[in-house]
C-alpha positions, 0 to 999 in steps of 0.5 A, a space after each residue: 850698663 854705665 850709660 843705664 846707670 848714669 840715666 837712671 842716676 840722672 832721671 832719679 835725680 831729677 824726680 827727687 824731692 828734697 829733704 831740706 836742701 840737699 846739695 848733690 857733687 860728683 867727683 872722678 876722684 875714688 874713694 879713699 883717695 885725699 879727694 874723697 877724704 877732704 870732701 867728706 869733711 867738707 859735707 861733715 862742716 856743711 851739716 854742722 854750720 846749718 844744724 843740718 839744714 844744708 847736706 852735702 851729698 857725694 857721688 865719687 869715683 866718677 859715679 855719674 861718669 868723667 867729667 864731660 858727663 858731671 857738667 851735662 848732669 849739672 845743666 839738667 839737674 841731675 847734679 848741683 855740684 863736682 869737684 872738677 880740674 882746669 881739664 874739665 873747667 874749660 869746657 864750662 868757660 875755656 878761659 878757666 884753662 889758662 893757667 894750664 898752658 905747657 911752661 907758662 909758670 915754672 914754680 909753686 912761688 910763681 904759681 901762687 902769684 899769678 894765680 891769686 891774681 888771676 882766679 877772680 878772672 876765673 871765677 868771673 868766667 865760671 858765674 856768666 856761665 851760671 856756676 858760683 867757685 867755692 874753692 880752689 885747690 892746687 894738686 901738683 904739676 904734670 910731667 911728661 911719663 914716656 916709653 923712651 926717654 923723652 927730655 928735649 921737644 925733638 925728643 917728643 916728636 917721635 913719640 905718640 902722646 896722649 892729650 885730653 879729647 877737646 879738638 882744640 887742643 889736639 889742633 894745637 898739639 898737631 899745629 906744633 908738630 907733635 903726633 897727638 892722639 886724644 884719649 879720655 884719662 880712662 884710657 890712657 893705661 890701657 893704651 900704653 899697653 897696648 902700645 897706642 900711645 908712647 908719653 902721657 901727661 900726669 902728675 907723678 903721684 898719678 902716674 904712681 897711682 896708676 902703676 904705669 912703671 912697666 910701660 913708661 918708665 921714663 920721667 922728664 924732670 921738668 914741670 910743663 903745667 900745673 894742675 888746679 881744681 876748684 869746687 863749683 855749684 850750680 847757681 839755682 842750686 845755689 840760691 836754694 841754700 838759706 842766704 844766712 848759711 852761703 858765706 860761711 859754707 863757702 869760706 869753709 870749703 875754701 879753707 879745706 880745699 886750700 889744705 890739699 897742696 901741702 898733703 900732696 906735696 908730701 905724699 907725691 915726693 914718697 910716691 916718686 921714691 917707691 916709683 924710683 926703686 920700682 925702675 923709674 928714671 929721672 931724666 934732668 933737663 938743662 938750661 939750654 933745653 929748658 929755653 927750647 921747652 920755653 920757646 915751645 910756649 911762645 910759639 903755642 901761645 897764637 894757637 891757645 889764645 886763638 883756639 882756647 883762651 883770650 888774648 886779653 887774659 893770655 897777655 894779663 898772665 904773661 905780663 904778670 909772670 914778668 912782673 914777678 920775674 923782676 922782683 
């Protein structure tokens, strides 16, 4: 029934005559949450800059599927736009994914500053691949979430984690030593029931959102990763939109999309709170196991830079995390 949704949602589309200009984006982020609420209020600014000329028009809780199927529907018309994460950029332009590699940042300062330096890269990538950035968005850090503790990488060895479908990566996780099993995000609890897999990878407010005390309640307490978004449209789409409106729609999605960290930030650390009393443990890790988490990326840094992102923009980011180090 999914996949005659989705085509019927796609043929529709497709056959559809525009009202005005009508700027159709998916999103997998369900409603209610700070996604859906943010994106509403971005349509409700699209309406009011352009007296309504330009609408904003939303499909979320991955209405048109995960991520995978919002590019695919984009790249035939079904969709002009979505929400979307490094996870699902890097399919579009894998160099988007860089700032995603497990231990290349260690902290919301260091983030922000290679960051800044580097979106315009990103962004670059993303428009040779025909899709103009609207916004970026930080949403958090993932950690990992496991059945036994896990707070060492010998510790995660033993363990069956759950990593994103691209072949890529789970070459580069098995090419580690790790036992990796490739699961799509809307599998991921119900294969920690069953007993699958034993880690994932999530930001804590995920994991609470999920409910997946039960099974993995065991939380390493050091950031691998930081999770970033944007908001991308197709450039034909695009292009429809009166030249007059472009800039002040993309200035106002930015603002609103630049807005989500600080909500985030305050409604993960109650969401780690609730997690603690409901059984969660905390599991610290030292210095001297945080260089061995350290060492992991440098020895994973051939195998992302041959496998997924570019040497060239690989070695730009580390030289500006020294370069910020040394401040």
């Amino acid at each position: 029934m999914k996949k005659l949704f989705v085509f019927l949602f796609l043929f529709c589309s497709i056959i559809s005559s525009f009202a005005g200009t009508v700027i159709k984006l998916g999103s997998i982020a369900p409603s209610g949450s700070l996604w859906d609420i943010k994106l509403k209020e971005i349509a409700s600014e699209w309406k009011n800059i352009t007296n309504g000329e330009v609408q904003l028009k939303l499909y979320m809780g991955g209405t048109v599927g995960d991520e995978d199927n919002m590019i695919r529907a984009m790249k035939v018309g079904g969709l002009n736009a979505c929400a979307i994460t490094a996870q699902g950029m890097k399919d579009i332009a894998s160099d988007t994914f860089a700032m995603c590699l497990p231990y290349i940042v260690k902290d919301d300062d260091e983030f922000e500053y290679v960051f800044d330096k580097v979106k315009g890269d990103f962004e670059q990538a993303l428009d040779k691949q025909g899709f103009v950035t609207l916004g970026w968005a930080m949403t958090g850090w993932v950690n990992f979430f496991s059945r036994d503790p896990v707070v060492s990488p010998e510790d995660l060895k033993k363990e069956k984690i759950a990593i994103d479908t691209d072949s890529r990566l789970s070459k580069i996780w098995t090419e580690l030593g790790f036992r990796a099993i490739p699961l799509s995000f809307n599998d991921l609890v119900a294969s920690l029931y069953s007993g699958m897999i034993d880690t994932i990878y999530v930001t804590p407010l995920a994991a609470s959102a999920m409910g997946i005390m039960k099974t993995a309640p065991h939380m390493c307490d050091y950031k691998i990763a930081p999770v970033y978004c944007a908001v991308i449209v197709e450039k034909k789409a695009w292009n429809r939109v009166p030249a007059k409106y472009r800039e002040p729609l993309k200035e106002k999605t930015a603002e609103i999309a630049g807005e989500f960290y600080d909500i985030i930030k305050v409604d993960e650390a109650k969401a780690i709170e609730v997690m603690k009393k409901n059984g969660l443990q905390i599991h610290e890790v030292s210095d001297s196991v945080a260089q061995e988490w350290q060492k992991l990326s440098i020895d994973g840094s051939d195998a992302f830079s041959r496998e997924l992102i570019s040497k060239d923009l690989y070695d730009k980011i580390i030289s500006i995390v020294n370069e910020y180090r040394k401040k």
